[in-house]
N, C-alpha and C positions, 0 to 999 in steps of 0.2 A: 544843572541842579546838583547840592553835594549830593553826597555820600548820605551823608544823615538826614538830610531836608529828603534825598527821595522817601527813605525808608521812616520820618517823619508823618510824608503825607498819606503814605499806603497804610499805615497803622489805623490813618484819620477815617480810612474807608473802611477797613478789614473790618474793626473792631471801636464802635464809636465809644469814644474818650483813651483807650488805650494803645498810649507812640510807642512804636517797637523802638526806638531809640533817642533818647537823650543826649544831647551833647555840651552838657552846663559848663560854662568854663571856668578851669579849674583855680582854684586857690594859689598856686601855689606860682611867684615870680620866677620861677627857673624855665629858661625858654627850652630846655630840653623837653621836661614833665609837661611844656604848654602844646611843645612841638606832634605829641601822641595824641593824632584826631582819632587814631582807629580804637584807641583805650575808651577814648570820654565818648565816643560812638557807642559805643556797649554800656554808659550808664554805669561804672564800676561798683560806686558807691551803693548803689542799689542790689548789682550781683553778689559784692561781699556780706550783705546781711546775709543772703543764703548762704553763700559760701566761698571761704576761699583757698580749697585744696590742701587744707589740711589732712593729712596724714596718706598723703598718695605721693609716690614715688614716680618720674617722670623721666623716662631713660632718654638721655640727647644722644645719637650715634650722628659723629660730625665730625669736625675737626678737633676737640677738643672745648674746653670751658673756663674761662679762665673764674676759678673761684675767689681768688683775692678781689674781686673786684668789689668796688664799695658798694654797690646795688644788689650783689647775688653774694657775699658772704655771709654764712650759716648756712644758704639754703643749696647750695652743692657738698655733693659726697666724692670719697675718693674716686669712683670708677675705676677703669680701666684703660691703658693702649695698647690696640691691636696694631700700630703701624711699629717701623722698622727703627723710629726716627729716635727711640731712648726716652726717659720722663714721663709725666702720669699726666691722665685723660684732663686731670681738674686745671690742668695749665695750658694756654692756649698763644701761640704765635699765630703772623701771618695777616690772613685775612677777618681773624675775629668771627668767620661766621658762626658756629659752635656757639661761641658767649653769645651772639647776637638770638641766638634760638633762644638761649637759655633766660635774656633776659624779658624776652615779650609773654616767654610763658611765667617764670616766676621772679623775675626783678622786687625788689621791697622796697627800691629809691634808698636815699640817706639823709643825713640831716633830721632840723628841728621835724618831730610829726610826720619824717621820710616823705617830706615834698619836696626834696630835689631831686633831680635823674630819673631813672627807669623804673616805673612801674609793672608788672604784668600783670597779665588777668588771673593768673591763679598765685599771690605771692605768699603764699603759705606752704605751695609745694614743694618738695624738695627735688632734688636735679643731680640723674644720675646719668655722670659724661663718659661717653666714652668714642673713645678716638679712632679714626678709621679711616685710609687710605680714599683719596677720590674714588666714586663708585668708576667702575668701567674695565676693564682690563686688568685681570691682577689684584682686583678689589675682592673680598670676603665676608659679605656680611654673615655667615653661618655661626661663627664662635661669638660676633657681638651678642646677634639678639638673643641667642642663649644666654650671656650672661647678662644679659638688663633680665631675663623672666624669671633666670634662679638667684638674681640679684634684689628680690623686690619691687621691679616697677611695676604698675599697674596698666600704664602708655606709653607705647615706644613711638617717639619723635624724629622721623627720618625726610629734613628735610635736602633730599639727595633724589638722584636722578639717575638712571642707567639704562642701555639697552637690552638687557636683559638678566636673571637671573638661574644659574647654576642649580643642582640636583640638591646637593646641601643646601643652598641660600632658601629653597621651597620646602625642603622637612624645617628652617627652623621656625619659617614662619608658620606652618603646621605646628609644630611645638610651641609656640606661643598663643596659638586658639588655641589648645586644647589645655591651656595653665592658665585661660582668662586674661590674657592679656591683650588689649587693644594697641594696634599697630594702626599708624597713620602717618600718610608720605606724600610729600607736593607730586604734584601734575608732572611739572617741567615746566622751562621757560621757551621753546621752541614757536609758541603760537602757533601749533600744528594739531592734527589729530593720530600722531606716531605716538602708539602706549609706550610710557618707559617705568622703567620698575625701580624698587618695589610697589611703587602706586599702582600699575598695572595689574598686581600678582592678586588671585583671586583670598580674602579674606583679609584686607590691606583696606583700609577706612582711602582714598586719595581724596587731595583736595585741591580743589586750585581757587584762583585766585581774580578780587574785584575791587576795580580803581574806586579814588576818592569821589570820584561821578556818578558810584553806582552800579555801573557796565564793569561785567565781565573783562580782567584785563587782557590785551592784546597780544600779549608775550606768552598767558597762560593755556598750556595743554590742554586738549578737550579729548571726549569720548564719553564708550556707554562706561567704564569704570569709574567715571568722579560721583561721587557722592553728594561733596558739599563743598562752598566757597566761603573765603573768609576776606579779611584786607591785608594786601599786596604791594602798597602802593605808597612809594614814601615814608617806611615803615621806622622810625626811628628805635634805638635800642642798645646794649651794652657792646664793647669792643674792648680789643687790648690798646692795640695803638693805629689811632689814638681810641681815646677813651670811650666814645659813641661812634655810632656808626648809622648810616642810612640805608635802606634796602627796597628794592622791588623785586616783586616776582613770589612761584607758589612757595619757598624757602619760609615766607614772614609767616604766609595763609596757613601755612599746615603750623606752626607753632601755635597760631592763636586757637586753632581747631584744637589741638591736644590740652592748648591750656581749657578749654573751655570742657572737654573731657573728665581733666583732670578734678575742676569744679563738681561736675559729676558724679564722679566716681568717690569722689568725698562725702558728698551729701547723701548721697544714696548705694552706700557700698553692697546692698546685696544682688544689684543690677548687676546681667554679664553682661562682657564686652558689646556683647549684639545690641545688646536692650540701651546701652548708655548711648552709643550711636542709635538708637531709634526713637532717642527724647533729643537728641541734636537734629537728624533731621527733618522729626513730625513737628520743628516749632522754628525750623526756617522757612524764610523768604526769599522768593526769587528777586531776581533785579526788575521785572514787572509788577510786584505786588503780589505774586499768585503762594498762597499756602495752601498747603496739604494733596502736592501733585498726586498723583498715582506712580508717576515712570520716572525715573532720573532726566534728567535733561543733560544730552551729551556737553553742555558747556556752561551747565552751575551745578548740575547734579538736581540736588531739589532744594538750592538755594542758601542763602548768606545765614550766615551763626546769630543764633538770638539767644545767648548765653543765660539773661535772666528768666525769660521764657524756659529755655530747658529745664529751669533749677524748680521753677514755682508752679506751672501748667500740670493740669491733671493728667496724667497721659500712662493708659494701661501699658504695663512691661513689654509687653507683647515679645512673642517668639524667638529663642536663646540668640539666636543667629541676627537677630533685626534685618537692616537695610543691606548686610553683609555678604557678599560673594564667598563660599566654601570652596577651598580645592577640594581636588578631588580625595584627596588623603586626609581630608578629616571626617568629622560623623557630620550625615547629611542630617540635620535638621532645619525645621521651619524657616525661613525667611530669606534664605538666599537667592540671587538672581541667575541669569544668565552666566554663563563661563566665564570670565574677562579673557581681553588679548592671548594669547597663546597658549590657552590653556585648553584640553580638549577633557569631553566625559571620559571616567576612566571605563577600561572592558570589565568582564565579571572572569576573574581566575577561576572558576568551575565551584565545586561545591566542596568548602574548605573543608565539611568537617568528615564527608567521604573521599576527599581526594581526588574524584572524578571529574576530567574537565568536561566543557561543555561538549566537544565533540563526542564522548564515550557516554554520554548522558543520553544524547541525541540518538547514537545506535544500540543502545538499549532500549530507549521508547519506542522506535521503528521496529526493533527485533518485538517485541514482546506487540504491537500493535497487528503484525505480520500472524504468531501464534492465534491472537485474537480473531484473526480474520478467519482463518482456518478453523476454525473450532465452529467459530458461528455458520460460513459455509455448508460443514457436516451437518449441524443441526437441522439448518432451513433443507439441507438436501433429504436429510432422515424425515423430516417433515410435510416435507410434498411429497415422498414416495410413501406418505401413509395417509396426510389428512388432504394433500392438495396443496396450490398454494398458500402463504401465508397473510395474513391480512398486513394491509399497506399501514406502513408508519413513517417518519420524518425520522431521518439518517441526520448522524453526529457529525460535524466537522469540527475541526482546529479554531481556536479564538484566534484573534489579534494578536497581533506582536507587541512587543512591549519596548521602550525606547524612547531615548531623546532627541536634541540634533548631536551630529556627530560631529568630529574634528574632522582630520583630516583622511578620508576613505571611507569604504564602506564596513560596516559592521552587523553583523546579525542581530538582528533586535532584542533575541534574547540574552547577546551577552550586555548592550546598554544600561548604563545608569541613569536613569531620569534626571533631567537637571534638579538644581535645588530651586525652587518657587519663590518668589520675590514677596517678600513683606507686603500689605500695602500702607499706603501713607507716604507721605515724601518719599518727608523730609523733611631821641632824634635830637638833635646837638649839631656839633661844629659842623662846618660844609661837609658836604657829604663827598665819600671816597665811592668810586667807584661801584655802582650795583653787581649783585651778584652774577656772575656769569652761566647762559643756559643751564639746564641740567640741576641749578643748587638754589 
């Protein structure tokens, strides 16, 4: 069964008369615009009366963007390149993936009524590119996502892959919660359960990705950090050369996640980051039909993008954080889950505003508990050499310790941070060249 006919007949169950997906086909003879099943799967027509990302700023950190192109000119800004290689973010050689992110989230097509070529889900958005070395060895994402946050974006677009992330690349993503800005980054394409970052990194939306069959695809990374799934699979969209390009893998997923974001953050600009992600995933679908899980599911999270559903459902704001994982280095509010991958609670530095760590805290309470003792002794002793014993009562002990799970070692419970608590609620042209390889 497609893609759309599952999430068709689950609608038919959920909610009688109302299909979480339409797939009318489209108007338009260009077999490029016919070739986008995962666009007319989301019903476009229907989402751009609510909305379509006007006035939100969509930062692509990737290879590059090529803005000449007849489907995304207007809607890219200068950027930025952080690589070695000379020339600006808006211009893109090579493998095109960059443009290809950039036209699944805001392509505008061209021609009569812009039904030819590339459509995206949010083609109102504008698209800020900015260029950056393969993640992995020698990669630096720290100076990018600083400049997409003090650049305007409202969603950073990272659809890249790495084993892990550096001391800077975690304060900037720290720096981008706390400026409101929504980050969100594929899985990987490994078909493993190895976290790779920044999707790993805690406060990072990650998303992976599900074939034109419905099923979770095969290539796409799993764990407790994905959130949400979108489509991956045959993903048609802009390129340099040539001019379209084909894609699988979570690279396509996490664009169409951000464009749908973007949507979002348009229509309801006083939603934080948290809260936008928690109307993306209080009004998905699993690949079973199941809405409004309770836990993520290590291999959809809490299920496929229902773009129109997020825009038009009644759905309280709920908690700054939503469905979001907090490092440790931001303010611990409502809605966060468990730790993600490598990240451990942070300890308690002692009492900032005396200076005292916990150890000199600890023998001060003992010392002064010790004086206590002794005083009270004299007294009971002064008082049986005058009245006799003292009448019996129930002795004070120590509460509980305080704490959450720990990383790695043991930790005294009173220096522990309690985790942060989980929300509840969930949740194409010429032959094609080559798919993208793992990781992107």
């Amino acid at each position: 069964m497609s893609f759309t006919r599952t999430l068709r007949a689950v609608g038919g169950v959920a909610v009688a008369g109302a299909l979480l997906f339409t797939a009318a086909p489209t108007a338009s003879a260009d077999y490029i615009r016919d070739g986008q099943w995962a666009l007319d799967a989301f019903n476009p027509q229907k989402v751009w009366k609510e909305s379509t990302g006007k006035n939100v700023t969509v930062a692509v950190i990737d290879s590059g963007v090529n803005g000449d192109h007849a489907d995304l000119k207007g809607n890219v800004l200068p950027g930025k390149n952080f690589t070695n290689e000379g020339g600006t973010a808006d211009h893109e050689s090579g493998e095109s993936h960059g443009t290809a992110m950039a036209g699944v989230i805001a392509g505008h097509g061209h021609g009569s009524n812009h039904a030819d070529g590339i459509m995206g889900l949010a083609p109102d958005a504008k698209i800020l590119p900015i260029k950056v070395n393969e993640i992995g060895p020698g990669s630096d994402l720290d100076g990018p996502i600083r400049y997409a946050v003090d650049h305007g974006a409202k969603v950073i677009n990272m659809s890249i892959a790495g084993s892990g992330l550096n001391d800077l690349e975690k304060s900037a993503i720290s720096y981008a919660l706390k400026k409101d800005v929504l980050l969100v980054a594929g899985s990987g394409n490994d078909g493993s359960s190895k976290p790779l970052y920044p999707a790993a990194a805690p406060g990072v939306l990650a998303v992976g990705a599900v074939a034109k069959d419905g099923q979770v695809l095969a290539e796409s990374n799993y764990g407790p950090h994905i959130r949400l799934i979108a489509p991956g699979e045959k993903i048609y969209s802009t390129g340099t050369t040539p001019q379209y390009r084909q894609g699988t893998g979570t690279s396509d997923a996490t664009a169409y996640v951000s464009a749908a974001a973007a949507l979002v953050r348009s229509k309801f600009p006083n939603l934080t980051a948290g809260q936008v992600a928690n109307r993306l995933t209080k009004t998905a679908i699993t690949p079973d039909g199941k809405t409004g899980i309770k836990s993520p599911d290590p291999k959809y999270g809490y299920g496929v993008i229902r773009p129109y559903r997020a825009l038009s459902e009644n759905i309280p704001a709920g908690p700054k954080n939503g469905p979001l994982t907090m490092p440790k280095a931001s303010e611990p509010s409502a809605g966060a889950g468990a730790n993600a991958p490598g990240e451990n609670p942070s300890a308690s530095s002692g009492d900032e505003k005396s200076g005292l760590s916990p150890l000199m805290i600890a023998g001060i309470g003992l010392g002064a508990i010790v004086v206590l003792g002794i005083v009270i002794a004299v007294i009971v002793a002064s008082k049986k050499r005058r009245n006799g014993p003292p009448p019996g009562g129930p002795g004070y002990g120590g509460g509980p310790g305080y704490g959450g799970p720990g990383g790695g070692g043991a930790v005294p419970a009173q220096q522990q941070f309690g985790t942060y608590p989980q929300s509840g609620g969930p949740g194409a042209y010429p032959p094609a060249p080559p798919t993208q390889p793992p990781g992107r």
